[in-house]
N, C-alpha and C positions, 0 to 999 in steps of 0.2 A: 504494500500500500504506500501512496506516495504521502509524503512526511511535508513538513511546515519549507524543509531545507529543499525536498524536491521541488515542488511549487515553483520557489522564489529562483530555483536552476530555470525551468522552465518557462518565468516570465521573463527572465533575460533573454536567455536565445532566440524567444519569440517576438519580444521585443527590438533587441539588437538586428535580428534579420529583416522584422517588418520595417527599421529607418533604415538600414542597408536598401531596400529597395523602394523606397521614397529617397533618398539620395541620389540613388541610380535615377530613377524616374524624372528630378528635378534635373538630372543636366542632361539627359539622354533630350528630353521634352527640348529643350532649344537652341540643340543642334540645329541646321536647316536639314540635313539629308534626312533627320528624323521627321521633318514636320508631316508628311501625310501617313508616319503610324501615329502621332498623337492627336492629328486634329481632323481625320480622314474625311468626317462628317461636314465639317466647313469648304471642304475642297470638290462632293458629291452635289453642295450646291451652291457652287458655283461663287462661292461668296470669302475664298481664301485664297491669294496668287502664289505661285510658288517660288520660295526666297532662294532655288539656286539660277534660273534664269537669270539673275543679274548681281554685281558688283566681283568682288578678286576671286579671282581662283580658290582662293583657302577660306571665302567665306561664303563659298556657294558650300560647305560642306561642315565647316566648324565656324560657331558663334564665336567671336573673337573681342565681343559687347562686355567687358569686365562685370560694367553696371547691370548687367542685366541680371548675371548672378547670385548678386546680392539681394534679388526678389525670387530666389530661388520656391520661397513659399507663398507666391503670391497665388497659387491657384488655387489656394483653399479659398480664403474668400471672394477669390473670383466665382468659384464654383455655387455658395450661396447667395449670391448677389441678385443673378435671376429671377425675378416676380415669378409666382406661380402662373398667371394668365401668359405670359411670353414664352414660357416654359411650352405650357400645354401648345402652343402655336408652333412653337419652335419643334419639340418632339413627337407628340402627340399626347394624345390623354391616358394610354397603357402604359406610357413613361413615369408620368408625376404621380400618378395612381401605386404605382409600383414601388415609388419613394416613399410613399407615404405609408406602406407597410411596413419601416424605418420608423417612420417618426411615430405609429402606433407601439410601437415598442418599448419608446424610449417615454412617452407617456405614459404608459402602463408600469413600464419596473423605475422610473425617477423616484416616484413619491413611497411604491414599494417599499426599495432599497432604505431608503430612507429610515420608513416606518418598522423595518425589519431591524434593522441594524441601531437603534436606538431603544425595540424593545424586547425584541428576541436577542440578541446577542447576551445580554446582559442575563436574561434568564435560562440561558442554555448554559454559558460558561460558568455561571456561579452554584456547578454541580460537582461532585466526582466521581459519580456512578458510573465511569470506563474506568477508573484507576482499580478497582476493584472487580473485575470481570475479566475471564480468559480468551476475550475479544484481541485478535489482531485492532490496532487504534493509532490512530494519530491525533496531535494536537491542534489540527483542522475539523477533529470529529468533537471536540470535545463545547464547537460553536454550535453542535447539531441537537436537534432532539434526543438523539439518542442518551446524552448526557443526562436526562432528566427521569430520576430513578421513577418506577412504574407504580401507578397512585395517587401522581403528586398533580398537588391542586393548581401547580406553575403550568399544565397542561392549557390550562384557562383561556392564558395568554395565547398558544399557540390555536386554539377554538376562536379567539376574537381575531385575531390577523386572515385566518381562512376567510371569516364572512368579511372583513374589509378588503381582503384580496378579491372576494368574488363581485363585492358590490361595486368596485372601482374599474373595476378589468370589463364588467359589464356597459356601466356609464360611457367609458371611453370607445367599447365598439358598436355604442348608439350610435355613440355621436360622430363617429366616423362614417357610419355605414350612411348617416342621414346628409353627411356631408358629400359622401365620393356618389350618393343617389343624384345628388342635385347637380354634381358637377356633371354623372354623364347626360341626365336630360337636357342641361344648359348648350353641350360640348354637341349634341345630338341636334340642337336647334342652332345654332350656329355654323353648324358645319358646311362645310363648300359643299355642291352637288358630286357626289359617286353612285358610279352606276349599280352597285350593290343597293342603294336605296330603291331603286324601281325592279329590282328584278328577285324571284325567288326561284330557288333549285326543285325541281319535280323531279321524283326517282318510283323507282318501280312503275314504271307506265306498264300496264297492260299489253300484253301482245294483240295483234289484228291481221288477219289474214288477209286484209284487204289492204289496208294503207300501211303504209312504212311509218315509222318510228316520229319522224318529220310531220308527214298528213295528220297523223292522229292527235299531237300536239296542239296542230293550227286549230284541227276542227273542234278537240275539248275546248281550249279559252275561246274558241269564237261561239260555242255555243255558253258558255257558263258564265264567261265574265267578257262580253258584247262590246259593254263601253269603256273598258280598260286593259283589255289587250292589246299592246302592241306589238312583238315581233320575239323571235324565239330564236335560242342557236342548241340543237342537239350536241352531247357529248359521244365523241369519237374515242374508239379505244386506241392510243398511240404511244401508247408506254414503249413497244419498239422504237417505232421511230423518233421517240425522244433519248432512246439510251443510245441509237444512230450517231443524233446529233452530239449528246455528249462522248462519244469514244472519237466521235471526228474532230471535236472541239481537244481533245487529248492528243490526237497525234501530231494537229498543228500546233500545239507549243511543244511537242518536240521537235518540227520540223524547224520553227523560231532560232529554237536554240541551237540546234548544230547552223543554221544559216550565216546568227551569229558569231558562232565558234568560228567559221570558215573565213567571214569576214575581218576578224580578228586575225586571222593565221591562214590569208590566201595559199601560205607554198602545199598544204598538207589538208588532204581531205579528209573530213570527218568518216569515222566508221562509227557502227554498232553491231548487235548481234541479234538474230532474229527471235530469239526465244526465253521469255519468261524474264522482263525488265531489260532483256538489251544486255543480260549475264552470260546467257547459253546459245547453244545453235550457230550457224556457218557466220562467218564478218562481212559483213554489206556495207556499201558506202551509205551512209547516214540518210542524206540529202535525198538520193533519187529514193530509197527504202521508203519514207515515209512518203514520199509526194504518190509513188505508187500505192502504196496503202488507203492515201484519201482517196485517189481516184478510185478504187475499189469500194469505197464507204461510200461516196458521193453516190454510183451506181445502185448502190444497193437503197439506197435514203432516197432517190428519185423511185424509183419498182417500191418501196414501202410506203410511199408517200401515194403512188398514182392505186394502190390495194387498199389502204384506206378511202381513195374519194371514192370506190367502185364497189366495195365490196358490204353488201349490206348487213353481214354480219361485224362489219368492225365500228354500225352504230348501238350504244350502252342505252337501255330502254331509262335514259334521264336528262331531262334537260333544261337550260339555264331561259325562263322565262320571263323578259321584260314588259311594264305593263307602263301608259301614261303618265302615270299620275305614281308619288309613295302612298298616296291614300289606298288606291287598286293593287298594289303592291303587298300594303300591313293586310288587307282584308286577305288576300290568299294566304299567306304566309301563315296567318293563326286562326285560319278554319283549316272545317272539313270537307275535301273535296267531293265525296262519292256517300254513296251508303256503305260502301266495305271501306274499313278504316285501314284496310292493308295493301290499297295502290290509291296512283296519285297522290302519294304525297308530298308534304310542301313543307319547305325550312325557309328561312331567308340565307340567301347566296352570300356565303363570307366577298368580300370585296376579291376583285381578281387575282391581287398580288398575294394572298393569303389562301388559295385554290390550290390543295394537294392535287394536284392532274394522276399520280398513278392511281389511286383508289377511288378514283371515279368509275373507273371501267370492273369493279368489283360488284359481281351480281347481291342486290341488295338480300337475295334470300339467302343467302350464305355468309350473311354479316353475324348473327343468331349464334352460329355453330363456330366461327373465328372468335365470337367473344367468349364462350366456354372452352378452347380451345388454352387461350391465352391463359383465364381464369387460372385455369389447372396449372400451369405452366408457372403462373405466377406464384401460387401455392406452393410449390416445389424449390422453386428461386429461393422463398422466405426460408423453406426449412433446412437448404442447405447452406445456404450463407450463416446459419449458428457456427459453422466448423470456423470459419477464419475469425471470428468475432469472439467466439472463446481463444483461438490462438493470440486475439489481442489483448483477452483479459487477461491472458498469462500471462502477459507482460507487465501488468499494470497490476499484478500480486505475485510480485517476488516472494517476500516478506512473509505471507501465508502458503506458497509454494515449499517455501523453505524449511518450514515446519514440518511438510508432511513427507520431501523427498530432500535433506540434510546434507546429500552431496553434491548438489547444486550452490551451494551456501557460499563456499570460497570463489566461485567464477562471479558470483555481483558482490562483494564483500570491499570493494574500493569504494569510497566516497563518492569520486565523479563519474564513475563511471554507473552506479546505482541510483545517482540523482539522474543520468543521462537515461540511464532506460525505464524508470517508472515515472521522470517529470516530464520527458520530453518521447520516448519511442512508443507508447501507445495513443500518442494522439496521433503520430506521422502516420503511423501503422495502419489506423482506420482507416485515415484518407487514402490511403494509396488503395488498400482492399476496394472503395468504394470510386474510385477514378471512373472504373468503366460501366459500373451501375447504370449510370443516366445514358448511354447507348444501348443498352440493351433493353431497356424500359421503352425506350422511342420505336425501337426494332418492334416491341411487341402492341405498341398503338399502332404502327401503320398496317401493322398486319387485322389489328382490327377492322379497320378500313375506313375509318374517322376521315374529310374530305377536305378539312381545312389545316391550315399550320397552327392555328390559333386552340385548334379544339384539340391536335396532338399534343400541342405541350401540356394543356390542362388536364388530359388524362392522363400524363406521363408523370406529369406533376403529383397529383392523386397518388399511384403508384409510387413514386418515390417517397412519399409522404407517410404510405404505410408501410411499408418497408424498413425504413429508418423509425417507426415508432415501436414494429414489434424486435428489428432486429437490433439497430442501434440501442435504441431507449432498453425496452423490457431486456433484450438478450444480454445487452450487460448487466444491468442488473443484477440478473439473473445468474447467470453463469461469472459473474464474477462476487457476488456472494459466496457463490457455492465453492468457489477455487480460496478464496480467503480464510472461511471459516470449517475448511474441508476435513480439518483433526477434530476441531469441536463436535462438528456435526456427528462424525463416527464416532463419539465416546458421549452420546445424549440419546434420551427417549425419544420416542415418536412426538411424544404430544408439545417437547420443546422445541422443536425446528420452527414451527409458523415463528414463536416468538422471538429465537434466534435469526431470522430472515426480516423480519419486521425493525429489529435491530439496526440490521447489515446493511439496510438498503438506504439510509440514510449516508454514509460510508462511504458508495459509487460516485459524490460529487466532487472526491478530488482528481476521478478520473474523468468525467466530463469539463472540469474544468481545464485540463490540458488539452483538450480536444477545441474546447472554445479558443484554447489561447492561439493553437497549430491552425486551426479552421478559419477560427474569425477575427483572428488578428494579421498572423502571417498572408494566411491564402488571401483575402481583401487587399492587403499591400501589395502580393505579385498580380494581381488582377488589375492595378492603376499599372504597374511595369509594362505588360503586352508584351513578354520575353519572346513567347512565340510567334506574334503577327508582326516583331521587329525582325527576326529572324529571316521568316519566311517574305517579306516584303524586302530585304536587302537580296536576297536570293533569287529570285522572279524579276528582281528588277537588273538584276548582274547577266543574269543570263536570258531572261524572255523577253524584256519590254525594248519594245523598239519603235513605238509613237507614245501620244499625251493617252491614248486612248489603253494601252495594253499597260502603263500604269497607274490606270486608273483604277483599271480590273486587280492588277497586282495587292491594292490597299486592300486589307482587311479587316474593317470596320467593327463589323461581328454585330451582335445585338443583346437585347437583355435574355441570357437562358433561363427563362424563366421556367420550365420542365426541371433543369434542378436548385437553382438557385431560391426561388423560392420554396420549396420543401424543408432546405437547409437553413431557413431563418424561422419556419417554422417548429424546426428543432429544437431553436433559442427561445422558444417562445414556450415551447414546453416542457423544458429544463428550469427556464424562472420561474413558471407557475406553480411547477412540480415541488421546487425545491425552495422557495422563496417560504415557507415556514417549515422547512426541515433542516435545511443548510443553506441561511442568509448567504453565508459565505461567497455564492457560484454570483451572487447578482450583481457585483463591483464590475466581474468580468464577462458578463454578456452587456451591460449597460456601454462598454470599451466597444464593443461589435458593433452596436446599433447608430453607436452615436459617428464613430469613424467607418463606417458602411454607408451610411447614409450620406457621409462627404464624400465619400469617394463614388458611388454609383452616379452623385449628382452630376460629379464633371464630366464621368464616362457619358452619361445620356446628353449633358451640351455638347463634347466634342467630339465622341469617339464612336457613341452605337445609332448603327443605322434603321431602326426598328422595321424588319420585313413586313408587316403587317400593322393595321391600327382594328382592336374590338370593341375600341372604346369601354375598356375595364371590364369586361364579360367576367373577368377574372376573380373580381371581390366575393362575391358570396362562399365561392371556395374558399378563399383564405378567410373569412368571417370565422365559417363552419368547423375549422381546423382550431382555430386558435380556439373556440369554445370547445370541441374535443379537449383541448390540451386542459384546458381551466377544471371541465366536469373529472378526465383523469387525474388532475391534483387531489381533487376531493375526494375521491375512490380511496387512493392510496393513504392520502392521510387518516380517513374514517381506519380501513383496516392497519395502519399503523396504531393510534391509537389506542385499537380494539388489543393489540395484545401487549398495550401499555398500563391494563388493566383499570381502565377510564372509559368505562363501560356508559359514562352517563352525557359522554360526546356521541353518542351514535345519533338518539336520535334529533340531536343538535345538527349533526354533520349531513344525518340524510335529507335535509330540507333544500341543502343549496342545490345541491343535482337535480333538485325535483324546478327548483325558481333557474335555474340557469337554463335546466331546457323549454322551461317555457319561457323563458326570456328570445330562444334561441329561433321559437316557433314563432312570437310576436314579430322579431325584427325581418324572418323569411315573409310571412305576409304582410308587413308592411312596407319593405323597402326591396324585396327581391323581384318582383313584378319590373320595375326599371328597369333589372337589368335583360330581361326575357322575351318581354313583349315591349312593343314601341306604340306608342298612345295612337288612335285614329285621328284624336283633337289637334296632336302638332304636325303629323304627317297631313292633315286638310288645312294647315295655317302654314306651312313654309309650301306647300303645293298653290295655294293662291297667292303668297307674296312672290315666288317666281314668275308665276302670268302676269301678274302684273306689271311685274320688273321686265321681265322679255317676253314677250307675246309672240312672237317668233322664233324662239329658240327651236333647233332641232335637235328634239328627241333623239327622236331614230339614227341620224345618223351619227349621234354621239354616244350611242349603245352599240353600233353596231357591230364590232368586233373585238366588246370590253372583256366578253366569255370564249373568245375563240381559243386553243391551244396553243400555248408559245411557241409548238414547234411550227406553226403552219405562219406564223406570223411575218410577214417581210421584215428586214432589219435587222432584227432581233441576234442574226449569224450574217454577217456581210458578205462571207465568202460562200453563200447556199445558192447552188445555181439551179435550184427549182423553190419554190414558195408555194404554197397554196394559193394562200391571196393572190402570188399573179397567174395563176393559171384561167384563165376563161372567168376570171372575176366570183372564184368559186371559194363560199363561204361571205362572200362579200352580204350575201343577200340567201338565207336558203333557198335553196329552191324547191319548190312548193307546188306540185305538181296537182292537176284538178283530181279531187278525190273518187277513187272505186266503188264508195260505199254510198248507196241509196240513202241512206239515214243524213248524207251530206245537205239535201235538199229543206233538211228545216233549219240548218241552220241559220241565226239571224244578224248575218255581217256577210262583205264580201269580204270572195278571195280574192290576192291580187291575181290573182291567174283565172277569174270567176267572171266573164263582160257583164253577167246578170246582175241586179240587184237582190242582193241578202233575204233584205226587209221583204220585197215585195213578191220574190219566188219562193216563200215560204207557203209549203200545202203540206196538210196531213199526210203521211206516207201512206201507201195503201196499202191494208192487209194480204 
């Protein structure tokens, strides 16, 4: 167990490393050759020039500005400077929103910490019921409850801080929730026109033997919704032809790069090898290798491209439906289309740059049997990741390790070197276990088949979120309980263990506190560095960039991952709640996280992250949801701590808050969660009439027109594509809309453009 002397090892190194890399970060930052890895985001638009096009040689590359050094920290308060209303302008509204589950934090455990450490400190430590117990213990445990021999009426205290913890932690995510409500309707009625406002996604359309995928479309909204249909584009299945384009987009910057090489070094031509990275197989010249290669790709991207427009099974029965008006738009989106509530249905269309294109072409009846799939899958992930998570408690209980296997003893028996592996190597230890987590989590959303980027991270988020609560949270716990007091446990009854573990579990906060200091001290400070997009952007630009344009693409801007970054503050959020009347101790140093996270994310979303998407905070009621998980498992834990602290007459004290928090938890979903779900009819028919008014000519149509088309079909988008969809025969431009096969065609009441009749007026009963 780590000791009062581990700790203060491990708040140095973590310290000392975190200003090592805000030092680095402060002169790397203004460099010039560094300006587009730190300022990426100002150069994307168009609003930063680049300082090595002009003045000497040595200072297109090194700041040679003495002065300037000496405001080496001016980017802190630059970074809070920005009004929140310029903010939201400047990033978007899932940015400052995202902030502000920082500053939710530091709200909630401020006055905590405060409260804790003024009234529990003093009634914890002025015990000595560990000095008297054959508890492995440290002088960190002795601020704990556990200190407070079982009976005693000092309990009291720890019963009144739980309801001021619950009644505050509540208050603040009213008034959050009631705050980030108003911001998105505000940010919602403000917002510039996107075509995601008029258009909703229809999936599982019905098959027809008569019309195509397309005809059946036109004729549903032209018979259902008459005066607010405007124009439709089906979803094509082209996941090929877009893994075409990206393996051709790969081999032209290798073809970049040996072009460059040659051009560098005319006498000697570039080789490679044909097999497996350019390692194995016969040596080819570089140059002509790859230029045959595209041509090969290019051939086969044109034949996959012209079997897509022809082939009508490579249309997915779903498609991306624009209506006039967002009024006709909110009215589909949150009804019900048919009498069978299992086709036709209707979502609103995430905005286009936020449109996962593979899992679109995933048959919706098989989405069912992927999410039980994954389920399972995920079930299994939890139970095998206990092996590395005990291998990390081992680390973080020498001390009780030591007891029970004695010739282990001499190998940590050095000072620094047993400060170094129980203050500082099981916090490293997690994080690296947990590096590749949030890829494989994303692997098992897309396979869900989830169709936006916005709604992958959110259940990837989810997942990570549980993951780290049974394996992180409970599994240490747990298994490092058990590894601690592992002699005790075998030489006691049955019926002392609960009380023995009710003990212990107070205990694990000096190993979550290393983990806060390695997590959210250190990893926050290399996360302002950009070790890797400096790297990788000196590299690409040494060897591939050859215009303004190929480094432009080279900058790696990145954005907020919010899939795992946010689960991982959600952790701090359940570690203070959890332990904020067990062990005040841990809340000095999550309060360190919240408050230096929140500086640092700030300047990352002014200058650095280029957020792929805007959901206008779809995201809050998840993190609402969570943090109340965290508050109601505090009270859990502490009622049954309690219970076998033989203060039998906190229970039914303690079971009231669980019961007031969830219905706290049901009040703020139906009062304030409707915001973020559904979009009012009353503001979608009031910014739908202040736009006719404002432009009464504006065109719709052809400003939707190819807002839902596939990126691979799009002209532009690859400069060197010598087939497009778009220009072929102006196909996509306008579906085409062929006159319908189906007799049931003639009630309906609109024309087709391909229809010389009038709608209205050639409407007759069919005849039997």
């Amino acid at each position: 167990m780590a000791t009062i002397n581990d700790i203060g090892f491990s708040a140095a190194v973590n310290v000392l490393t975190a200003i090592a890399f805000l030092l680095a970060f402060a002169f790397l930052r203004l460099q010039p050759i560094n300006d587009r890895v730190y300022f990426p985001k100002w150069y994307l638009r168009g609003m930063r020039d680049n300082p090595i096009t002009s003045g000497a040689a040595v200072q297109k590359f090194v700041n040679l500005d003495a002065r300037s050094y000496l405001k080496f920290l001016n980017w802190m308060p630059a970074a809070l400077k920005m009004p929140q209303d310029e903010l939201i302008n400047h990033a978007g509204l899932d940015s400052v929103v995202y902030l502000r589950i920082y500053l939710t934090g530091l709200k909630i455990f401020v006055p905590i910490t405060v409260l804790a450490f003024v009234v529990l400190v003093p009634v914890n430590w002025t015990n000595d019921t560990l000095e008297g117990m054959t508890l492995v213990h440290s002088y960190i445990d002795k601020l704990s409850i556990s200190n407070i021999p079982t009976g005693s009426k000092r309990f009291i205290a720890h019963l009144a801080m739980a309801y001021a913890i619950t009644f505050w932690t509540c208050y603040v995510l009213r008034r959050e929730y009631q705050i980030i409500a108003n911001m998105r309707l505000r940010f919602l009625a403000s917002e510039k026109r996107r075509p995601d406002q008029f258009t909703v996604l229809v999936r599982n359309i019905p098959q027809d033997p008569d019309e195509s995928i397309s005809e059946l479309v036109e004729h549903f909204f032209l018979v259902n919704h008459p005066d607010h249909y405007l124009r439709h584009q089906v979803v094509y299945n082209a996941n090929k032809l877009a893994d075409l384009v990206e393996k051709k987009k790969k081999m032209q910057n290798w073809l970049d790069y040996y072009r460059l090489k040659y051009e560098r070094n005319p006498s000697e031509r570039p080789t490679t090898k044909t097999s497996f990275l350019g390692c194995f197989g016969s040596k080819v010249d570089a140059i002509d290798y790859y230029k045959s290669e595209i041509e090969k790709i290019v051939k086969e991207e044109a034949e996959e491209r012209i079997k897509v427009m022809k082939d009508p099974n490579s249309v997915v029965p779903a498609a991306f439906v624009s209506f006039r008006s967002r009024w006709g738009a909110a009215v589909c989106a949150q009804t019900q289309q048919t009498s069978n509530p299992t086709v036709w249905l209707t979502e609103w269309a995430p905005e286009p740059r936020d449109v996962y294109w593979n899992n679109l072409s995933i048959p919706f009846v098989s989405l069912t049997v992927r999410r039980l799939i994954i389920a399972v899958a995920f079930f299994f992930l939890n139970f095998f990741y206990v092996i590395p998570i005990a291998f990390v408690q081992s680390l973080a209980n020498l001390e009780g390790i030591e007891k029970a296997l004695p010739f282990l003893k001499p190998l940590v028996e050095l000072p620094m070197i047993k400060s170094f592996i129980q203050g500082f190597l099981p916090g490293i230890a997690l994080k690296i276990f947990l590096i590749v987590l949030p890829t494989i989590l994303m692997f098992m959303s897309k396979f869900e088949g989830l169709i936006s980027q916005s709604s992958l991270e959110r259940r990837s988020a989810s997942k990570y979120y549980i993951f780290l609560f049974f394996n992180v949270f409970l599994g240490s716990v747990i298994t490092g309980s058990a590894l601690e007091q592992l002699k005790a446990y075998l030489h006691m009854s049955a019926n002392e263990i609960p009380r023995m573990v009710g003990v212990s579990i107070p205990m694990k906060a000096t190993f979550f506190i290393t983990y806060v200091m390695v997590d959210g001290w250190t990893g926050v400070a290399g996360e302002i560095l950009r070790l890797k997009p400096l790297i990788f952007y000196h590299l690409k630009n040494f060897f591939l960039v050859k215009t303004e344009k190929d480094r432009e693409e080279a900058m790696d801007p990145g954005s907020i991952c919010f899939d795992s970054c946010e689960p991982r503050i959600q952790l701090y959020f359940l570690l203070g709640l959890v332990y904020a009347a067990v062990t005040p101790f841990i809340l000095p140093f999550i309060l360190v996280f919240f408050g230096f996270a929140y500086v640092v994310y700030r300047h990352q979303i002014i200058n650095v992250y280029n957020q792929q998407y805007e959901s206008g905070a779809q995201f809050w009621p998840s993190v609402h949801g969570r943090i109340i998980t965290a508050l109601i498992v505090s009270q859990l834990l502490l009622l049954g701590l309690l219970s076998t602290k033989d203060f039998e007459e906190s229970t039914p004290a303690l079971l009231v808050l669980p019961v007031l928090t969830f219905w706290f938890h049901k009040y703020c979903r139906n009062r304030y969660e409707p915001a973020f779900v559904r979009n009012p009819l009353q503001e979608a028919m009031r910014k739908d009439t202040l736009e006719r008014a404002r432009e009464p000519n504006f065109d719709l149509r052809t400003y939707l027109a190819n807002s839902y088309l596939h990126p691979v079909f799009k002209a532009g988008d690859h400069d060197d594509d010598r087939y497009s969809v778009a220009d072929d025969d102006g196909w996509m431009e306008e579906e085409v809309i062929v006159p319908t096969k189906r007799h049931s065609r003639r009630t309906t009441p609109a024309q087709s453009k391909y229809d010389g009749s009038d709608g209205l007026s050639s409407a007759v009963p069919e005849k039997s």
